[in-house]
C-alpha positions in Angstrom: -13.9 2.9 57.2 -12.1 5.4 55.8 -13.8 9.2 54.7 -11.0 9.7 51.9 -11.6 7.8 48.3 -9.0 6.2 47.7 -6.6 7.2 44.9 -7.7 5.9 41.1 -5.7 2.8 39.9 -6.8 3.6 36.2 -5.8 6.1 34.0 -7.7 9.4 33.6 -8.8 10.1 30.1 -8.5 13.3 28.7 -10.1 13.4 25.4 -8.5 15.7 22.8 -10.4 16.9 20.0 -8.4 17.7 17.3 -7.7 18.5 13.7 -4.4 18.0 11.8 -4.6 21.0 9.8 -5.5 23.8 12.6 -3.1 26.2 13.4 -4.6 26.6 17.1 -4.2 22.6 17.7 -0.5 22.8 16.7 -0.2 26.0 18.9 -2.0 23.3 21.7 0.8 21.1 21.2 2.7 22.2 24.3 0.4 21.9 26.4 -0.6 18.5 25.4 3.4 17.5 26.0 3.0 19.4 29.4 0.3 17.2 30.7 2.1 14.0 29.3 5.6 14.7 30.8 3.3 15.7 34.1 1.3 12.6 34.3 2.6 9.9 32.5 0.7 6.6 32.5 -2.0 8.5 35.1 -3.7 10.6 31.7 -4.5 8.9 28.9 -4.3 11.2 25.8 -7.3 10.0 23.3 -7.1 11.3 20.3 -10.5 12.4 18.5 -11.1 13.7 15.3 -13.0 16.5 14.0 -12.0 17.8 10.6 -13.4 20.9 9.8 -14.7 21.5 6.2 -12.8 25.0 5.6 -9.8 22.6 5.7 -9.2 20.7 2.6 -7.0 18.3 4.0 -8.0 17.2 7.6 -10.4 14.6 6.5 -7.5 12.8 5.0 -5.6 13.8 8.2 -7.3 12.5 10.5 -7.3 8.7 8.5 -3.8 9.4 8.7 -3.5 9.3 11.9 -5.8 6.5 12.9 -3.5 4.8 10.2 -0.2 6.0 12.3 -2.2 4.7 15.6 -2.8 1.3 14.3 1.2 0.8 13.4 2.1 2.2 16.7 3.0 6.3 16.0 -0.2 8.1 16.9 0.8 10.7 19.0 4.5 11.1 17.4 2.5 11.3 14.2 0.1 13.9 15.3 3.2 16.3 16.3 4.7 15.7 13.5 1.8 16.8 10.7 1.1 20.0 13.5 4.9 20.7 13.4 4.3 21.3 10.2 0.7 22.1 9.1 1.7 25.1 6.2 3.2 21.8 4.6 -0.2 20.1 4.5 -2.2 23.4 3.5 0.4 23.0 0.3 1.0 19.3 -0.5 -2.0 17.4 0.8 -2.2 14.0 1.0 1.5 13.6 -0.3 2.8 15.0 2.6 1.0 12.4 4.8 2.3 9.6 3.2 6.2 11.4 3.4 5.5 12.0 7.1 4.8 8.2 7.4 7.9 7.4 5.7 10.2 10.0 8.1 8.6 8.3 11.1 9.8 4.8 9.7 5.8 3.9 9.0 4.4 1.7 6.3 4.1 4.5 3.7 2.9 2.3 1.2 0.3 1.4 3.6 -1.2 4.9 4.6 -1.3 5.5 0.8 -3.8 2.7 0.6 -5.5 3.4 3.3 -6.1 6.7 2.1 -7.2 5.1 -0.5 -9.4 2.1 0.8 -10.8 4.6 3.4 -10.4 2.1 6.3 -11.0 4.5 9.1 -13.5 6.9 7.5 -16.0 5.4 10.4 -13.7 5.9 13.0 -13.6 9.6 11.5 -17.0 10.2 11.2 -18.0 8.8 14.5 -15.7 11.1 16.4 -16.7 13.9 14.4 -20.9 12.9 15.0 -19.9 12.5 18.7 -18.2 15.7 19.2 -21.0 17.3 17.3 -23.4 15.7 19.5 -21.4 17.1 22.6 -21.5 20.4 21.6 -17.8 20.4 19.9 -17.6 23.6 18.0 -13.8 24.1 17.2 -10.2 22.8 17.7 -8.5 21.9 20.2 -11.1 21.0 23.0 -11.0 19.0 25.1 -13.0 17.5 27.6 -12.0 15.8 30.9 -14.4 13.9 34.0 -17.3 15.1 31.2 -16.4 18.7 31.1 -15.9 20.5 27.7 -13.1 22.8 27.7 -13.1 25.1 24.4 -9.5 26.0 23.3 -10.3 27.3 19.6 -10.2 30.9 21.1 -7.7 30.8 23.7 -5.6 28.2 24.8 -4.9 30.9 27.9 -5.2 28.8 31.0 -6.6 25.5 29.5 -3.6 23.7 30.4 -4.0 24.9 34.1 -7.8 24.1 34.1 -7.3 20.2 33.0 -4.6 20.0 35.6 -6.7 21.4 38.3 -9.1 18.8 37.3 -6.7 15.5 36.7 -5.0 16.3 40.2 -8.4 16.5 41.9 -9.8 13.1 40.1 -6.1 11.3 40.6 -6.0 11.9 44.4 -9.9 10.7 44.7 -11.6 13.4 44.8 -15.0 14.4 43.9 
């Protein structure tokens, strides 16, 4: 028998919480393309929602995106509102359907499901569970059950989660 674990066959999760219309999550976006050109298949990027009420727009966001998710774009949907959040502080909802469009998405069908509210649970469930958590701000992001707070500072967050991911990747404790 050996003393080493040996290395994980499933993908680590990093969950980021995130809302659409925060300057300080599209300022996280480099780091989040970091750890995906670093890890590949080996982190899983989960997306969580938690609009927060001084943004007008990020409920509607964040249906968005579950609504980009289910036709297949969630992440390059995500950059793409982030790339361009003074767009959403001006236009709203309009500019979420026109994003859907660019990306060659159902527009027709995120303006219904804006509409419909079809993923307000899946909203509201992150936003209760990163509540419950102790989710203050965004970005955070929590890894192996440790919540790391990047609404001040994203300064060494992205070192931190990699610290962390190559530790739990190779096995260890």
């Amino acid at each position: 028998m050996s003393d080493s674990s040996p290395a994980r066959t499933e993908p680590l999760v990093l969950d980021v919480w995130c809302e659409l219309q925060c300057p300080d999550c599209r300022s996280a976006l480099d780091d989040v393309r970091a750890l995906r050109a670093r890890y590949g298949d080996r982190l899983e990027l989960r997306l969580r929602h938690f609009p927060l009420e001084k943004h007008k727009h990020a409920f509607a966001a964040a249906q968005a995106a579950e609504e980009a998710l289910d036709q297949g774009k969630g992440w390059p949907y995500v950059e793409a509102v982030l790339e361009r959040v003074e767009e959403l502080d001006r236009k709203g909802e309009p500019f979420l359907v026109e994003v859907a469009g660019e990306l060659g998405l159902d527009a027709e069908e995120f303006d219904t499901a804006l509409i419909d509210g079809r993923h307000i649970l899946i909203v509201d469930a992150d936003q209760a569970e990163g509540k419950a958590i102790g989710v203050t701000g965004t970005p955070t992001y929590v890894i192996d059950g440790e919540r790391l707070d990047g609404g001040k500072s994203q300064e060494g967050l992205r070192g931190r989660i990699e610290e962390i991911a190559d530790r739990l990747l190779a096995g260890g404790a």
